[in-house]
C-alpha positions as CSV (number, residue, x, y, z in Angstrom):
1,X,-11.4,-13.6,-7.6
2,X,-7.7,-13.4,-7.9
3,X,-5.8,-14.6,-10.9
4,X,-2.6,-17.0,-10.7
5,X,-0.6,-13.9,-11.4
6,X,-2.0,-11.7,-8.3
7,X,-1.8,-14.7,-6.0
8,X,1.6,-15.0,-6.8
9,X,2.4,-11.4,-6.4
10,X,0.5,-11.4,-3.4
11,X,2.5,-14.2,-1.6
12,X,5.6,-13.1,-2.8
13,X,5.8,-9.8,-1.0
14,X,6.7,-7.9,-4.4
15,X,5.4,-5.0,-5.7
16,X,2.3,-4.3,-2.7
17,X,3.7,-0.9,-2.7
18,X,2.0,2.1,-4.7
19,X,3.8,5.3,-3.9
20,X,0.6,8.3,-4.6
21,X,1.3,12.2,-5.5
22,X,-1.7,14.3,-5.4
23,X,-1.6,17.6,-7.1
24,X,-3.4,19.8,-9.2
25,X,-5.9,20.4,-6.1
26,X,-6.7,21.9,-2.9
27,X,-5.8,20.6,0.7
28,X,-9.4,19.7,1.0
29,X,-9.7,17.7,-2.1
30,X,-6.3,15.8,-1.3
31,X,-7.2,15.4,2.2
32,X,-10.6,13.6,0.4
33,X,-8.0,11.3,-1.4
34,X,-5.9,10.3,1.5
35,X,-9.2,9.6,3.6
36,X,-10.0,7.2,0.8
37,X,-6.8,5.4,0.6
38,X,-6.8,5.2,4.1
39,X,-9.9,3.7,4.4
40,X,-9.2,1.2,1.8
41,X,-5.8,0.2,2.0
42,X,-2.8,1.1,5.0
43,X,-0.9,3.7,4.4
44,X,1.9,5.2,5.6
45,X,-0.4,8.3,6.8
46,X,-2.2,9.0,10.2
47,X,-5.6,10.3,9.9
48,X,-3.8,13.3,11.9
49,X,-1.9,13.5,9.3
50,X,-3.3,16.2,6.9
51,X,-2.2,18.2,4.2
52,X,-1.6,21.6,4.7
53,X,-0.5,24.6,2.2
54,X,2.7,25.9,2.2
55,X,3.5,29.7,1.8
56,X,4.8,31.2,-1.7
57,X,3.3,30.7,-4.8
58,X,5.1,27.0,-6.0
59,X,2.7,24.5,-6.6
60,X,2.2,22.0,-3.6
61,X,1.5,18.1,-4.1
62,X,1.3,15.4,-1.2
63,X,2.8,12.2,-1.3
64,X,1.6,8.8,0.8
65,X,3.0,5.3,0.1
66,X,-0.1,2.6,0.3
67,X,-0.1,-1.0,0.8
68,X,-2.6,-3.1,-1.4
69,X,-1.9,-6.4,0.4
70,X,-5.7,-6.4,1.7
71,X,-8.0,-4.0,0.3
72,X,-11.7,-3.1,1.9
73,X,-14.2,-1.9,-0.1
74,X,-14.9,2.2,0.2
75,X,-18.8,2.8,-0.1
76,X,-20.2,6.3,0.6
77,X,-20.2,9.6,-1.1
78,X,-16.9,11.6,-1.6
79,X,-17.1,14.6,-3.3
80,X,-14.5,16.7,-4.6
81,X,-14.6,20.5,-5.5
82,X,-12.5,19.8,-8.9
83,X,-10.9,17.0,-10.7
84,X,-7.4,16.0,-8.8
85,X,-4.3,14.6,-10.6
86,X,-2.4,11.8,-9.0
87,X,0.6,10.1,-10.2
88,X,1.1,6.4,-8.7
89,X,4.2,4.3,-9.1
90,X,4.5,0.7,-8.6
91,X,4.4,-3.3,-9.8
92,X,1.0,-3.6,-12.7
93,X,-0.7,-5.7,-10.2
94,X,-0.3,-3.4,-7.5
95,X,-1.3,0.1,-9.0
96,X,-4.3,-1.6,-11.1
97,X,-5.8,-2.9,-7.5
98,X,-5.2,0.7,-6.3
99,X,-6.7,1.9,-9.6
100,X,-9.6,-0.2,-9.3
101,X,-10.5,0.4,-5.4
102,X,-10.4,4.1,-6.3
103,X,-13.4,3.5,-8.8
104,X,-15.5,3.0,-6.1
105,X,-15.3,6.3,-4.7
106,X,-14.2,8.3,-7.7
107,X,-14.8,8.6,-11.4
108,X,-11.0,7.7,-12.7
109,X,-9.7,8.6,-15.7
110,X,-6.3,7.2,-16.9
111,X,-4.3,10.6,-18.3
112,X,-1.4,8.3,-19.4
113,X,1.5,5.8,-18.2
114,X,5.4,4.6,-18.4
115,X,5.8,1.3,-18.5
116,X,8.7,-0.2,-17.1
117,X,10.3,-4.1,-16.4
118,X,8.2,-4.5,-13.5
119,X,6.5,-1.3,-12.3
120,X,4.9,1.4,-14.1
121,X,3.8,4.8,-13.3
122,X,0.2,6.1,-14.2
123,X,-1.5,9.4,-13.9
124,X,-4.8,9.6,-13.0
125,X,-7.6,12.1,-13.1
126,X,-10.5,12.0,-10.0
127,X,-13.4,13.4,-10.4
128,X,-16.7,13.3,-8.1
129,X,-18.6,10.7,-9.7
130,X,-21.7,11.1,-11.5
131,X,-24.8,12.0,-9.5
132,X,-22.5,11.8,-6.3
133,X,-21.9,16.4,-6.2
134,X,-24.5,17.6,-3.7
135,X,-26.4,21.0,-5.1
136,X,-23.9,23.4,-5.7
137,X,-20.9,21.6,-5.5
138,X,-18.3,20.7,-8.5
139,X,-17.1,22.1,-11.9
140,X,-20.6,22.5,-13.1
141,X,-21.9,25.1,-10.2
142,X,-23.2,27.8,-11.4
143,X,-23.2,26.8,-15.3
């Protein structure tokens, strides 16, 4: 159910745009990420499209710019080898919906944001939910 606010941000055009860093991670863990925003939103990303490491020892993030005009529901386990970091920037409405179709796949954790006039930029932590790490898999291997 949309509120009169979303409906009007919605028909508007404004702010459906979330530009997404992932860092902190490996190429398969952000790979995991853009497979989820892919399925869930359009993105600005093939699926051919995959992250890849870069030589020398500076820390690498990938960027992808989603559009939350229609969102699908992402069911299914995705598991990630150890919690990612991902910056998002964009209107309330439009990084909240991203926010919240992440929660489906991922246990999210809101690190910290900057508000501005009309957008706002949030860092998020993802983690493979609860119950969702097959044997073996995830911070707590081998603990």
């Amino acid at each position: 159910m949309n509120t009169i606010k979303e409906k009007q941000t919605a028909a508007s055009g404004y702010g459906q745009e979330v530009s997404v860093v992932i860092s902190g991670c490996g190429k398969g863990d952000a790979r995991m990420v853009f497979d989820v925003l892919r399925a869930a939103f359009t993105t600005d990303r093939a699926s051919a499209d995959v992250p890849q490491d870069l030589a020398g020892r500076r820390p690498t993030a990938w960027a992808v710019t989603v559009d939350v005009t229609e969102a699908r529901v992402v069911s299914g386990v995705v598991a990630l080898d150890a919690p990612v970091s991902v910056d998002v920037q964009g209107g309330y409405w439009a990084v909240e919906r991203l926010r919240r179709s992440l929660a489906h796949a991922f246990d999210v954790q809101v690190v910290g944001t900057v508000s501005g006039d009309q957008e706002e930029e949030v860092r998020l932590r993802l983690r493979s939910r609860s119950g969702d790490r097959p044997e073996g898999h995830g911070p707590e291997a081998g603990q």
